[in-house]
Structures are given as C-alpha cells and as structure tokens.
PyMOL Python script that loads the backbone (N, CA, C, O; Angstrom):
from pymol import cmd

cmd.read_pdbstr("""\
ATOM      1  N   UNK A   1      -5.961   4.677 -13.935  1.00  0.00           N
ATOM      2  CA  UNK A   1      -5.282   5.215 -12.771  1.00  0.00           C
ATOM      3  C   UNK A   1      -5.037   4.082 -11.769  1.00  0.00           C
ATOM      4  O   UNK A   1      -5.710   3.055 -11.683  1.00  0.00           O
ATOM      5  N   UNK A   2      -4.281   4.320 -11.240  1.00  0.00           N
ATOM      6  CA  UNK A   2      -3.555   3.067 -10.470  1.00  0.00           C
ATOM      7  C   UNK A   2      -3.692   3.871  -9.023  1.00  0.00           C
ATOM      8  O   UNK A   2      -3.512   5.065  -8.785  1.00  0.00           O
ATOM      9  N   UNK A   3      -4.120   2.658  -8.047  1.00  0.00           N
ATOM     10  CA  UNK A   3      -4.193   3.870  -6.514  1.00  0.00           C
ATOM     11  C   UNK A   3      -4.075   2.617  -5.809  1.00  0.00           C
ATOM     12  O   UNK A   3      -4.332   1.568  -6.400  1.00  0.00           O
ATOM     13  N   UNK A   4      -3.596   2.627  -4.229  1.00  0.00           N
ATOM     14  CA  UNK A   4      -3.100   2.071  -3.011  1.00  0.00           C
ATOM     15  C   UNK A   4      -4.231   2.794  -1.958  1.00  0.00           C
ATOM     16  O   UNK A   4      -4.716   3.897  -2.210  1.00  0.00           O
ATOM     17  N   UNK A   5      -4.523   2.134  -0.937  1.00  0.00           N
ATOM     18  CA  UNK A   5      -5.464   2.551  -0.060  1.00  0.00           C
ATOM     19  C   UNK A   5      -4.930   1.771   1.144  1.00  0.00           C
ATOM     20  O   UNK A   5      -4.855   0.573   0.874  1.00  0.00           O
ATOM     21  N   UNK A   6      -4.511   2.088   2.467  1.00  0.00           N
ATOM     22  CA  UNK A   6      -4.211   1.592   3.444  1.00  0.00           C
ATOM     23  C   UNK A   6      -4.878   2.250   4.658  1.00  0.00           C
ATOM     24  O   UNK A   6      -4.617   3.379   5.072  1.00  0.00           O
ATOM     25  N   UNK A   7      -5.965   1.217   5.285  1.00  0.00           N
ATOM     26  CA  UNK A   7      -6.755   1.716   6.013  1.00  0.00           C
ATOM     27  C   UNK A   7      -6.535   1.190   7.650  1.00  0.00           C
ATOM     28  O   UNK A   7      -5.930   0.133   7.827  1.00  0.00           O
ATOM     29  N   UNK A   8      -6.885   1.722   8.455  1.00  0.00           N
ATOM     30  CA  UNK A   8      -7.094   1.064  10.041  1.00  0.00           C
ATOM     31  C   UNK A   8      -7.779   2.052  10.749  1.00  0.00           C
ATOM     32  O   UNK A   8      -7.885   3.218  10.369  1.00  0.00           O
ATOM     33  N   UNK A   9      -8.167   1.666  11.607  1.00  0.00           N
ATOM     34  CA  UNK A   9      -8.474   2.655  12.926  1.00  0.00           C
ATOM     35  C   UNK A   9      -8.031   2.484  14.306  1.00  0.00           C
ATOM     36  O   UNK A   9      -6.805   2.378  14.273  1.00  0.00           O
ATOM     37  N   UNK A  10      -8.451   2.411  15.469  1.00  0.00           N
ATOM     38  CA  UNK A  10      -7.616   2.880  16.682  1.00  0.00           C
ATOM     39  C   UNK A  10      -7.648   2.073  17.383  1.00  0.00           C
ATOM     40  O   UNK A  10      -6.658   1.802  18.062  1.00  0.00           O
ATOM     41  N   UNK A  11      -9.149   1.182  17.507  1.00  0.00           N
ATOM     42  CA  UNK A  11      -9.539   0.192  17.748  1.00  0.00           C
ATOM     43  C   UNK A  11      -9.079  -1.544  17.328  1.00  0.00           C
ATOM     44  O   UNK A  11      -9.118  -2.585  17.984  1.00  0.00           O
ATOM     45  N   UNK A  12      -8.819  -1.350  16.482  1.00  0.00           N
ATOM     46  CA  UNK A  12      -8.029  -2.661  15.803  1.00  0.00           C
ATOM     47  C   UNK A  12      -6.317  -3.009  15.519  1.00  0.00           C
ATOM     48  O   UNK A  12      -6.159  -2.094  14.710  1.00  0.00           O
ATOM     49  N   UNK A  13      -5.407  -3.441  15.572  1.00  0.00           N
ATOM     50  CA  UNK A  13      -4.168  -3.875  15.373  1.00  0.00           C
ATOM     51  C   UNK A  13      -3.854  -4.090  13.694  1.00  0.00           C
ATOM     52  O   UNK A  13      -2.788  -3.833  13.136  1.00  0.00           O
ATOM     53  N   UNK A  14      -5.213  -4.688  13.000  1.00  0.00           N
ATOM     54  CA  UNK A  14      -4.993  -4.850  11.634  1.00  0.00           C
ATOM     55  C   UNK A  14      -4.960  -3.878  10.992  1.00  0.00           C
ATOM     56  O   UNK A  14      -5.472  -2.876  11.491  1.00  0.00           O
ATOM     57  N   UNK A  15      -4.353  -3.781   9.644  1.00  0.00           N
ATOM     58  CA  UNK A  15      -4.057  -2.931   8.554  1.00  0.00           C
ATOM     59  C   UNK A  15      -4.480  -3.202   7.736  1.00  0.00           C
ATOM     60  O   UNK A  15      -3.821  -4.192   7.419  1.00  0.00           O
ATOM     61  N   UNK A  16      -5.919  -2.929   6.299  1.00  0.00           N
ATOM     62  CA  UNK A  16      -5.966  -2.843   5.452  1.00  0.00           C
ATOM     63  C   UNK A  16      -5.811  -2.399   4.572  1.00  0.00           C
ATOM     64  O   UNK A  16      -6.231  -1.246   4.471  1.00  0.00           O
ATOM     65  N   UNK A  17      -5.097  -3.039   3.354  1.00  0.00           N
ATOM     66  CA  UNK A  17      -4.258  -2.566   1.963  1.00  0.00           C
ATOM     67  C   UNK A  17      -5.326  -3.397   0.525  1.00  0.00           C
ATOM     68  O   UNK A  17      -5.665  -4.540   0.221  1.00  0.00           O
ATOM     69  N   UNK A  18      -5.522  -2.015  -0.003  1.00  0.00           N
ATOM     70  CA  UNK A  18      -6.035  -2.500  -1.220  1.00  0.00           C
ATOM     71  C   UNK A  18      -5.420  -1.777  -2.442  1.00  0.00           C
ATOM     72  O   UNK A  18      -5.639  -0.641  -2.862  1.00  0.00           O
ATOM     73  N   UNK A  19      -4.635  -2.693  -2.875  1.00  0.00           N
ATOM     74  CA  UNK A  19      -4.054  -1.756  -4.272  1.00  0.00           C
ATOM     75  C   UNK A  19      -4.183  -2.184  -5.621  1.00  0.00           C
ATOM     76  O   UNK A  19      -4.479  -3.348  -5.887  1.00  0.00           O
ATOM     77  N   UNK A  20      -3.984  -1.339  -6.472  1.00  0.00           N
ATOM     78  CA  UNK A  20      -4.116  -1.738  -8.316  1.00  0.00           C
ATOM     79  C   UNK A  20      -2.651  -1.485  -9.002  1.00  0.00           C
ATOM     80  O   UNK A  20      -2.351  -1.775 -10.160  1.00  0.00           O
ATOM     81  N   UNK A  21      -1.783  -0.859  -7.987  1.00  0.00           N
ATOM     82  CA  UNK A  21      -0.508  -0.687  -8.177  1.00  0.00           C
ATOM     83  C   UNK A  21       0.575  -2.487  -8.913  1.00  0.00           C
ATOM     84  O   UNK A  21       0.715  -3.519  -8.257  1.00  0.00           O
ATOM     85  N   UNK A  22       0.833  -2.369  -9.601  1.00  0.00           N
ATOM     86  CA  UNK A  22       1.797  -4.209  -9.558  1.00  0.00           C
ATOM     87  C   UNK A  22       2.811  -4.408  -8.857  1.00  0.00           C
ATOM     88  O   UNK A  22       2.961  -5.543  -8.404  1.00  0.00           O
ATOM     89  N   UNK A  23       3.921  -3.248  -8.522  1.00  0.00           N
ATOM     90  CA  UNK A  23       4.674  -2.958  -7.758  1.00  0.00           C
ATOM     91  C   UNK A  23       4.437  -3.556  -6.335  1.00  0.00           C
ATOM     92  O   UNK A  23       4.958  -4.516  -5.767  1.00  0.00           O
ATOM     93  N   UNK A  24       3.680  -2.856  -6.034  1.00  0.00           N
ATOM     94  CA  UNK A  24       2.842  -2.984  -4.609  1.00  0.00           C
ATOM     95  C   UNK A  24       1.932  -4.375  -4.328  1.00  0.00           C
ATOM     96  O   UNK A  24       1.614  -4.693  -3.182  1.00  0.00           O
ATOM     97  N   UNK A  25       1.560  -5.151  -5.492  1.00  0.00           N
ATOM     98  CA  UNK A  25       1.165  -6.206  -5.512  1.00  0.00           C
ATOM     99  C   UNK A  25       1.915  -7.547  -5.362  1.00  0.00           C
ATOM    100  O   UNK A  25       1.506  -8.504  -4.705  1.00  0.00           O
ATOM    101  N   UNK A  26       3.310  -7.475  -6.208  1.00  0.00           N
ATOM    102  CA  UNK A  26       4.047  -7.957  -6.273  1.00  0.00           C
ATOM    103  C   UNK A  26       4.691  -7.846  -4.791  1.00  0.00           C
ATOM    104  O   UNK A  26       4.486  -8.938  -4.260  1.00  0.00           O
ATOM    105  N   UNK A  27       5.326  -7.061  -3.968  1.00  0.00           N
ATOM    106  CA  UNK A  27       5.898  -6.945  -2.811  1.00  0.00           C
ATOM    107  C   UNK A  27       5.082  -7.840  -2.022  1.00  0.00           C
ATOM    108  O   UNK A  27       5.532  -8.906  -1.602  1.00  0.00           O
ATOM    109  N   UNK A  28       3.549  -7.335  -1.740  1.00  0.00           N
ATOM    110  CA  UNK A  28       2.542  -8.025  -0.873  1.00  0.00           C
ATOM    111  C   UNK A  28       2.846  -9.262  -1.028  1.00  0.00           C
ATOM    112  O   UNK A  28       3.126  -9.929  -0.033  1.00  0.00           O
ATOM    113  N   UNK A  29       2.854  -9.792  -2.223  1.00  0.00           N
ATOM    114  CA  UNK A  29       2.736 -11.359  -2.414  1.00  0.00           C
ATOM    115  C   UNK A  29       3.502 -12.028  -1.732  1.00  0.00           C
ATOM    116  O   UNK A  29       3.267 -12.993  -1.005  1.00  0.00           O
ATOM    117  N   UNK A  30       4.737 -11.346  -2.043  1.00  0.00           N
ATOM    118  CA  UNK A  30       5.959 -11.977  -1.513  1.00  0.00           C
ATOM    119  C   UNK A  30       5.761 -11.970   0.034  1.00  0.00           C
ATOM    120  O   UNK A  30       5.682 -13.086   0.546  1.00  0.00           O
ATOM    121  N   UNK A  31       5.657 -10.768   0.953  1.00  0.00           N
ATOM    122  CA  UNK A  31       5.304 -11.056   2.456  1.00  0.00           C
ATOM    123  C   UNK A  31       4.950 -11.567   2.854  1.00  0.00           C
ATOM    124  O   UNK A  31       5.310 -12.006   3.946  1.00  0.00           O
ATOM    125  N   UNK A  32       3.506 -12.013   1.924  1.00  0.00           N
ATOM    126  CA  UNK A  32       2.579 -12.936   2.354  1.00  0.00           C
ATOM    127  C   UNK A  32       3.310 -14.476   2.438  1.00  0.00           C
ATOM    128  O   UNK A  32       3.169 -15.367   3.276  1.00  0.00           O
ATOM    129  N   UNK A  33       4.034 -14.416   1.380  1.00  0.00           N
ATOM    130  CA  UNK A  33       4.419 -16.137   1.343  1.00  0.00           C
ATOM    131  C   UNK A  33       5.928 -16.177   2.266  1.00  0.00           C
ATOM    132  O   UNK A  33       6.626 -17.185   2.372  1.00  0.00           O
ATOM    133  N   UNK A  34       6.129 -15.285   2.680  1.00  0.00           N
ATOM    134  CA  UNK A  34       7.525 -15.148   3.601  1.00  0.00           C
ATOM    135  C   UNK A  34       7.165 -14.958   5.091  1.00  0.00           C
ATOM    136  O   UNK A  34       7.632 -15.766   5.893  1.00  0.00           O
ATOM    137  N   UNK A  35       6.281 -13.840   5.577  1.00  0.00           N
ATOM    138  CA  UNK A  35       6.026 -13.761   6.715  1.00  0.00           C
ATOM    139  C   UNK A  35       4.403 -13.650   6.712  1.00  0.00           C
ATOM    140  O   UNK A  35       3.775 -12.593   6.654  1.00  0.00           O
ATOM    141  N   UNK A  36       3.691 -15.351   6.811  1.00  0.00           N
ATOM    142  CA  UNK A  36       2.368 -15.467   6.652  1.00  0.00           C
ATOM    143  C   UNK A  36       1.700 -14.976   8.016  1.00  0.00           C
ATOM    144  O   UNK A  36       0.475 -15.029   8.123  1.00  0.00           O
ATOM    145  N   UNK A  37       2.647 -14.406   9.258  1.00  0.00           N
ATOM    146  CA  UNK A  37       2.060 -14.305  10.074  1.00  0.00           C
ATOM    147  C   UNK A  37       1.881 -12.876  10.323  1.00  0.00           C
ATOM    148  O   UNK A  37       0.969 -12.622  11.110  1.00  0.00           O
ATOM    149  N   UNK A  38       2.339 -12.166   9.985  1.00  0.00           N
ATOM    150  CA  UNK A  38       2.277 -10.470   9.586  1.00  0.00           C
ATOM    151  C   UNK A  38       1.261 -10.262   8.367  1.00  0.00           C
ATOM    152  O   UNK A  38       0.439  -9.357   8.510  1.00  0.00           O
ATOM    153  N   UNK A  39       1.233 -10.977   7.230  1.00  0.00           N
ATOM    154  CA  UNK A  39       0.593 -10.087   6.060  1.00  0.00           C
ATOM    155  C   UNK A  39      -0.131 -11.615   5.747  1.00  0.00           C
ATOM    156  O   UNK A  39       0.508 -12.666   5.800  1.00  0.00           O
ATOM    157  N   UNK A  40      -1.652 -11.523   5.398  1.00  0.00           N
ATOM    158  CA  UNK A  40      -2.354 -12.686   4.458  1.00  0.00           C
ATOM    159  C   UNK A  40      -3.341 -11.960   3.057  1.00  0.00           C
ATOM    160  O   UNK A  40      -4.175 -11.133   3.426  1.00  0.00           O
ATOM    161  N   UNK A  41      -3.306 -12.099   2.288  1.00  0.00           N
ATOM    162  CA  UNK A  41      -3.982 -12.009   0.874  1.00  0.00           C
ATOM    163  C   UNK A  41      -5.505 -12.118   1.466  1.00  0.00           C
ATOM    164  O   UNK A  41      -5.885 -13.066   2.152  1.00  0.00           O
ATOM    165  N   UNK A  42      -6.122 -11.266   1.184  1.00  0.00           N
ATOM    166  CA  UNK A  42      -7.631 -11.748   1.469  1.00  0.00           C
ATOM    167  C   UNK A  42      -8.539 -12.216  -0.033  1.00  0.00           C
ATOM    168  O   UNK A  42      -9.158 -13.258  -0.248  1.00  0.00           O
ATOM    169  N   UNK A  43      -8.372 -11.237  -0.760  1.00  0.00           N
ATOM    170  CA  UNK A  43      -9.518 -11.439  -2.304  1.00  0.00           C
ATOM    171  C   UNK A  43      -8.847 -10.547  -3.197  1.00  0.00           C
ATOM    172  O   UNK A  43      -8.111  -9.669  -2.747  1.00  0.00           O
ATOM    173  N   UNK A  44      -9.078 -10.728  -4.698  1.00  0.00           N
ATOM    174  CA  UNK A  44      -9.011  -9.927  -5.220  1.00  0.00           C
ATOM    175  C   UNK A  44      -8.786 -10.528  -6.974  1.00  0.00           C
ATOM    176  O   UNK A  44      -9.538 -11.399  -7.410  1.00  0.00           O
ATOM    177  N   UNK A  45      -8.052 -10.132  -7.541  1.00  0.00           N
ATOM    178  CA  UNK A  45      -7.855 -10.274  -8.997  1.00  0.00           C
ATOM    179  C   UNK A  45      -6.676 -10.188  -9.658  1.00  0.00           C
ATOM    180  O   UNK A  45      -5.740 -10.210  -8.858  1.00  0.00           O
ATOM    181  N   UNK A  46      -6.227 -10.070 -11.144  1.00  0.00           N
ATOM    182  CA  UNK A  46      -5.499  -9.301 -11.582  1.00  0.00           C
ATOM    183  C   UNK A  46      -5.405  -7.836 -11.782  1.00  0.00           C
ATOM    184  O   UNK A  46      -4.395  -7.420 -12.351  1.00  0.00           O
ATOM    185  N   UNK A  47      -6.372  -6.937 -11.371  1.00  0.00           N
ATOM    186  CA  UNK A  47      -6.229  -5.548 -11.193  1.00  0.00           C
ATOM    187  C   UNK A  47      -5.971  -4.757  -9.865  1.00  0.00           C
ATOM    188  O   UNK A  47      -5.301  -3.754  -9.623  1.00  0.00           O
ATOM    189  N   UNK A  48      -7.083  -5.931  -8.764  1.00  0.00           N
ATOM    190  CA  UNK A  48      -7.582  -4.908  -7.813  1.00  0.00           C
ATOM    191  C   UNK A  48      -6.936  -6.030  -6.812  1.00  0.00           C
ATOM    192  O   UNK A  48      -6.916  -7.178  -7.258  1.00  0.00           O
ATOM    193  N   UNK A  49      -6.511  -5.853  -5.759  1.00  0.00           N
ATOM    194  CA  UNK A  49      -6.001  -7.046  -4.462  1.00  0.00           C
ATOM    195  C   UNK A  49      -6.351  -6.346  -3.286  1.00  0.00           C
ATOM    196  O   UNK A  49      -6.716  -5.178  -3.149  1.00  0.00           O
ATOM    197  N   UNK A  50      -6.176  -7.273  -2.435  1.00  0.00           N
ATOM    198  CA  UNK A  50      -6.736  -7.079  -0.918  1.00  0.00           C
ATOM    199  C   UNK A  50      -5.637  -7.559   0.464  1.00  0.00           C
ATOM    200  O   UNK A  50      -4.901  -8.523   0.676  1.00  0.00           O
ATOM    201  N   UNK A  51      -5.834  -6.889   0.865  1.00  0.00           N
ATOM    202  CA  UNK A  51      -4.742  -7.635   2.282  1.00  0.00           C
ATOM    203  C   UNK A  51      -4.288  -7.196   3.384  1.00  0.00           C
ATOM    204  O   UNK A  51      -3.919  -6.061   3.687  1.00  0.00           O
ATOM    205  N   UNK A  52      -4.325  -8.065   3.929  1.00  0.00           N
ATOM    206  CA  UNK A  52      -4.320  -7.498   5.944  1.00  0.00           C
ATOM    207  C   UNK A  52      -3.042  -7.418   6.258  1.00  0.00           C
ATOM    208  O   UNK A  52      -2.458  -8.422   5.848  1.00  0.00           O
ATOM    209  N   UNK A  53      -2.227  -6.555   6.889  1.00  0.00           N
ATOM    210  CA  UNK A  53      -1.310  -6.832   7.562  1.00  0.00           C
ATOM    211  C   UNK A  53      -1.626  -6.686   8.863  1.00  0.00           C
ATOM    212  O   UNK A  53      -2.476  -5.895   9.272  1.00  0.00           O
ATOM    213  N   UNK A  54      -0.728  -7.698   9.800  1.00  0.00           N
ATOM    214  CA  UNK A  54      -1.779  -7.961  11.231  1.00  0.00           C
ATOM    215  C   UNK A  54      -1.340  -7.294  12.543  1.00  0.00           C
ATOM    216  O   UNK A  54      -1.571  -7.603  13.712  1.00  0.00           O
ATOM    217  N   UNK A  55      -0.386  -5.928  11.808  1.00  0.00           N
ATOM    218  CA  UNK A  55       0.444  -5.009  12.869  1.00  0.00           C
ATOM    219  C   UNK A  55       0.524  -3.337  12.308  1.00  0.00           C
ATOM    220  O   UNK A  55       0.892  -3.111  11.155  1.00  0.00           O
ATOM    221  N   UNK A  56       0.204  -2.399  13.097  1.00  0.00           N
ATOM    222  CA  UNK A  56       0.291  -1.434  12.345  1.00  0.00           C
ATOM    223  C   UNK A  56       2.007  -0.937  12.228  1.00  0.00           C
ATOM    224  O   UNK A  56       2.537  -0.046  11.564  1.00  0.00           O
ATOM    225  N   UNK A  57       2.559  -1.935  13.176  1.00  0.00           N
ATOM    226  CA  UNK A  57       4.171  -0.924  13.388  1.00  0.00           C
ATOM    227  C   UNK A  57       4.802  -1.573  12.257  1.00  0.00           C
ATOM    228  O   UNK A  57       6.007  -1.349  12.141  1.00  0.00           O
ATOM    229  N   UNK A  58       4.197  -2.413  11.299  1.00  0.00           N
ATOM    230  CA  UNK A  58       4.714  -2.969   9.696  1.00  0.00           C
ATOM    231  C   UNK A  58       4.679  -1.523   9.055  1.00  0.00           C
ATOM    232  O   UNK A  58       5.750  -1.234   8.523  1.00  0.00           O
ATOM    233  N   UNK A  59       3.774  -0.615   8.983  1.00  0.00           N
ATOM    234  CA  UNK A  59       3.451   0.480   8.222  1.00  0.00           C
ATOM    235  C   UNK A  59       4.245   1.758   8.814  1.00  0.00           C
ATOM    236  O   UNK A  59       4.293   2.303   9.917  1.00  0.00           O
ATOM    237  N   UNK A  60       4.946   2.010   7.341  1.00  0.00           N
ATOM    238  CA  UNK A  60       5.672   2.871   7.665  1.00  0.00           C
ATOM    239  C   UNK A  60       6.025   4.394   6.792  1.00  0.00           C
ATOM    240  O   UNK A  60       6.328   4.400   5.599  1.00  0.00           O
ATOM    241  N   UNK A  61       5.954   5.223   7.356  1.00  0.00           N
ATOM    242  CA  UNK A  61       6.305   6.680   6.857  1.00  0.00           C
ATOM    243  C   UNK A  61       7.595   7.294   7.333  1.00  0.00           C
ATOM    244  O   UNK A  61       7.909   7.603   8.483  1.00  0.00           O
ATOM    245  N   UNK A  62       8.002   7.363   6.667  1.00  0.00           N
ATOM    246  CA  UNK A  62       9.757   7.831   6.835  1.00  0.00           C
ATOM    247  C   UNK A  62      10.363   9.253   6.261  1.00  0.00           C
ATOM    248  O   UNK A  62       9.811   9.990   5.444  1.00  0.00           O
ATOM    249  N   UNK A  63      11.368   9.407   6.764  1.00  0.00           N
ATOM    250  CA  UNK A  63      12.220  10.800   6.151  1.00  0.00           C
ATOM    251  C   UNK A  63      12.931  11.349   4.673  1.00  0.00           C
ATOM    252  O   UNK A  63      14.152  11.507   4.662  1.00  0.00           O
ATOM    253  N   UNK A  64      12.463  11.514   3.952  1.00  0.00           N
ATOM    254  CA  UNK A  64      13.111  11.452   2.848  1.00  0.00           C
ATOM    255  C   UNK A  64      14.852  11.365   3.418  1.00  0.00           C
ATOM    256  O   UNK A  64      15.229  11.863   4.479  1.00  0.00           O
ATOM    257  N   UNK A  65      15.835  10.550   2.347  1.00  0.00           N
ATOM    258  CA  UNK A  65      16.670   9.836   2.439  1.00  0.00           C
ATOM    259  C   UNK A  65      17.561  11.946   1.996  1.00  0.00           C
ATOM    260  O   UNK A  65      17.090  12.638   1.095  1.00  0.00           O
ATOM    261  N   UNK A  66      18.462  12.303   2.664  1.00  0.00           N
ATOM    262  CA  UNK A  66      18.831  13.223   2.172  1.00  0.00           C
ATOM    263  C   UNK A  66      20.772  12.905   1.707  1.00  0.00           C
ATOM    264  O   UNK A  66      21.714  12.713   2.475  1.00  0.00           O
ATOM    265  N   UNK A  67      20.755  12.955   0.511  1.00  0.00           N
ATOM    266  CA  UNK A  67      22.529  12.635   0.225  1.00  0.00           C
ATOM    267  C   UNK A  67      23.431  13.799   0.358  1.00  0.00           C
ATOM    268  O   UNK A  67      22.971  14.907   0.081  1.00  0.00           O
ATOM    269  N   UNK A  68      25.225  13.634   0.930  1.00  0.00           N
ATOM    270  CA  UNK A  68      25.900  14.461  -0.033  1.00  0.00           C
ATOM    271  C   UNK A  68      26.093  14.642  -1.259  1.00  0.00           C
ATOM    272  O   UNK A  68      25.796  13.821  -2.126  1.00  0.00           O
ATOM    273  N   UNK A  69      26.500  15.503  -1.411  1.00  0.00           N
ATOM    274  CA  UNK A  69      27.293  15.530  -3.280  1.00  0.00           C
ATOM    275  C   UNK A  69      27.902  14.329  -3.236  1.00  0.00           C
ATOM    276  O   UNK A  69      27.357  13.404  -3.838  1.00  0.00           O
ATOM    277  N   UNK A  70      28.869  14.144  -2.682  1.00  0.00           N
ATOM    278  CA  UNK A  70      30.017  12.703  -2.546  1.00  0.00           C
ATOM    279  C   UNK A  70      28.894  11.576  -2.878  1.00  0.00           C
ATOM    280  O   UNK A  70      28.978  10.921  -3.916  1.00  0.00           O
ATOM    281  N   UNK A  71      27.828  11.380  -1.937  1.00  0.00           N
ATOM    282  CA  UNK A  71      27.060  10.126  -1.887  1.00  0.00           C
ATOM    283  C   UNK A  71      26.074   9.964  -3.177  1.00  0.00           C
ATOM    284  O   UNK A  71      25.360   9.006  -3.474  1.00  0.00           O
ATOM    285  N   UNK A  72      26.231  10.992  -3.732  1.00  0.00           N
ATOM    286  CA  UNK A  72      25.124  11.452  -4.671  1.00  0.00           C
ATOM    287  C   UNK A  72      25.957  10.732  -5.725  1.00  0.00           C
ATOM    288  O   UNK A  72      25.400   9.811  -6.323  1.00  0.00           O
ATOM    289  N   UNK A  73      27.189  11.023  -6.024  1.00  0.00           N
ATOM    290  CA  UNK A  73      28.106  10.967  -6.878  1.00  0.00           C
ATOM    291  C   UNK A  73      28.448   9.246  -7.145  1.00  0.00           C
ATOM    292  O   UNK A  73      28.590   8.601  -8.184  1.00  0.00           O
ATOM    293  N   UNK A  74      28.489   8.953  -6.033  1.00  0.00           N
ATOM    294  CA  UNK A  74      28.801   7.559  -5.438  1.00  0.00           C
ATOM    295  C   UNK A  74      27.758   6.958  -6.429  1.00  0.00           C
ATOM    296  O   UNK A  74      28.004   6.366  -7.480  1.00  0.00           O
ATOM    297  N   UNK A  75      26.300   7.287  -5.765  1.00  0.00           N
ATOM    298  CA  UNK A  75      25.197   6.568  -6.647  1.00  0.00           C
ATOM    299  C   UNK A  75      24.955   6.640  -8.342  1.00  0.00           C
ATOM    300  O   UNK A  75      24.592   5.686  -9.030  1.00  0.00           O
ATOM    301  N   UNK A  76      25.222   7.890  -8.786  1.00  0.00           N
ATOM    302  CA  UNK A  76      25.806   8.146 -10.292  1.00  0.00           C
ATOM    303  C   UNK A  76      26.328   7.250 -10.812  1.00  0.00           C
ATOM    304  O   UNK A  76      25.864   6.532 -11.698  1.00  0.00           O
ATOM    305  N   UNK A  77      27.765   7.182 -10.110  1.00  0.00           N
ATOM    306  CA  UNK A  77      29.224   5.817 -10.817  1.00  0.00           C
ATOM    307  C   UNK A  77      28.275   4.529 -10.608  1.00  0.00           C
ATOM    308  O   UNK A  77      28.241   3.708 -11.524  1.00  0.00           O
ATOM    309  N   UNK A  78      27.585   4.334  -9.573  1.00  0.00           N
ATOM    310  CA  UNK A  78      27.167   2.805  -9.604  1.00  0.00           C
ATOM    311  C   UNK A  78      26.335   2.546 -10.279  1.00  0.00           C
ATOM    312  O   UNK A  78      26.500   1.411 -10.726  1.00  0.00           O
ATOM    313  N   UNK A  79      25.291   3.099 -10.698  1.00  0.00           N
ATOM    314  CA  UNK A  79      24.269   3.369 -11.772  1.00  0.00           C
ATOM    315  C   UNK A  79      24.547   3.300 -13.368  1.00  0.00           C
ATOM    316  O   UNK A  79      23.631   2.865 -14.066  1.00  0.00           O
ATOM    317  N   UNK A  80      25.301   3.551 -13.754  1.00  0.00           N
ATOM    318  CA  UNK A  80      26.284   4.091 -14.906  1.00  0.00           C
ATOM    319  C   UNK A  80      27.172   2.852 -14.901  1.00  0.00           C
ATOM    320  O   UNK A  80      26.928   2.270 -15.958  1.00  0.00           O
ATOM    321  N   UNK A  81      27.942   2.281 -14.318  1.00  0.00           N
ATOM    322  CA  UNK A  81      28.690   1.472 -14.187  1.00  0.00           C
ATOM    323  C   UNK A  81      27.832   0.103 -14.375  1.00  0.00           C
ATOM    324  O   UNK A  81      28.131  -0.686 -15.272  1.00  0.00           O
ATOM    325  N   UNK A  82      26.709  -0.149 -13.451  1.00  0.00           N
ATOM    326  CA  UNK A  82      25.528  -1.454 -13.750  1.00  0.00           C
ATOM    327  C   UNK A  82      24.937  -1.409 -15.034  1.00  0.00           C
ATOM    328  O   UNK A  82      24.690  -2.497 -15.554  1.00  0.00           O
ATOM    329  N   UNK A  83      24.634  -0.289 -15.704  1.00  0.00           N
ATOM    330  CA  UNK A  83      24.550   0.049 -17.099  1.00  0.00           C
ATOM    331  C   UNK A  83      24.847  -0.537 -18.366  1.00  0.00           C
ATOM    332  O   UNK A  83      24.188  -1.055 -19.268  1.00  0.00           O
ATOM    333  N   UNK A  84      26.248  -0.250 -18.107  1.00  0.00           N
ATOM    334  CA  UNK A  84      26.897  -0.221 -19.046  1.00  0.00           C
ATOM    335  C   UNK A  84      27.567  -1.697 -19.161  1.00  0.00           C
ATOM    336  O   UNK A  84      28.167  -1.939 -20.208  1.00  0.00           O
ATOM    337  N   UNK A  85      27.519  -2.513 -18.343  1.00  0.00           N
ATOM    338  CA  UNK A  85      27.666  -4.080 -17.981  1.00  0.00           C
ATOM    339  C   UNK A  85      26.541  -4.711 -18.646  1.00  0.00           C
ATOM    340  O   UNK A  85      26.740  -5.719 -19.324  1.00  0.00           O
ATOM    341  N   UNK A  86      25.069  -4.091 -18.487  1.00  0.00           N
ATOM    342  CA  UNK A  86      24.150  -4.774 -18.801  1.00  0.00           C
ATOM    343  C   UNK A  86      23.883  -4.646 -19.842  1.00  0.00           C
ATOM    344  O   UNK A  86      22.947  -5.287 -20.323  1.00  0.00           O
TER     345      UNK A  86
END
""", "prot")
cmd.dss("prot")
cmd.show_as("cartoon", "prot")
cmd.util.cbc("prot")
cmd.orient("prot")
C-alpha cells in the first residue's frame, strides 16, 4: 500500500510530507532542486521519503475542475489525437 501523510500544526509555518507514493516523490524532488527555499528533502530511501515544505500556503486543496460537454469533448480529440501520433 502506498500512502502520503502531510502534517503541521498551528504553531509552526512548516509542513511535513512523508510519502511512499513515486509520483509524489518524484514531484518533491524536483521542488526541492527548483525552489530550495520552499521545500528541502530531509531523510528517507527508495520506498519511504521525508520533507519539509517551509509554508503552509504551498499546500493546497482545491475544487474539483468541473467541464462542459464542449470542454469535455475538446479533451477527448486531444487525447485521441496525442495517441494516435505516439
């Protein structure tokens, strides 16, 4: 089982992220080596990783994205179309 854990409390500005996800590992990495002053790697492995981000307004929960038919459709042809190229 693969799980993400993102912790803080009220008292602190930092964000802790510990995931087994690769997805999510892979992204981190990259922040880290792009914006070292927001996100740093603390410990971890090839399964399990660790890491601070040093703002909570980085963390974010959002609205599911809602489409028209039209936009829906839109994303279909482009999907299908990258496809079939590749």
């Amino acid at each position: 089982m693969k799980e993400t854990a993102i912790n803080w409390d009220n008292e602190s500005k930092e964000v802790i992220i510990s995931t087994s996800e690769n997805h999510i590992k892979d992204k981190l990495d990259k922040l880290c080596l792009e914006f070292p002053e927001h996100y740093k790697f603390t410990n971890g492995d090839e399964t399990y990783k660790n890491y601070i981000c040093f703002s909570k307004k980085l963390i974010k929960f959002s609205k599911p994205r809602i489409l028209s038919e039209e936009q829906k459709e839109i994303v279909i042809n482009r999907f299908k179309s990258s496809r079939d190229k590749g």
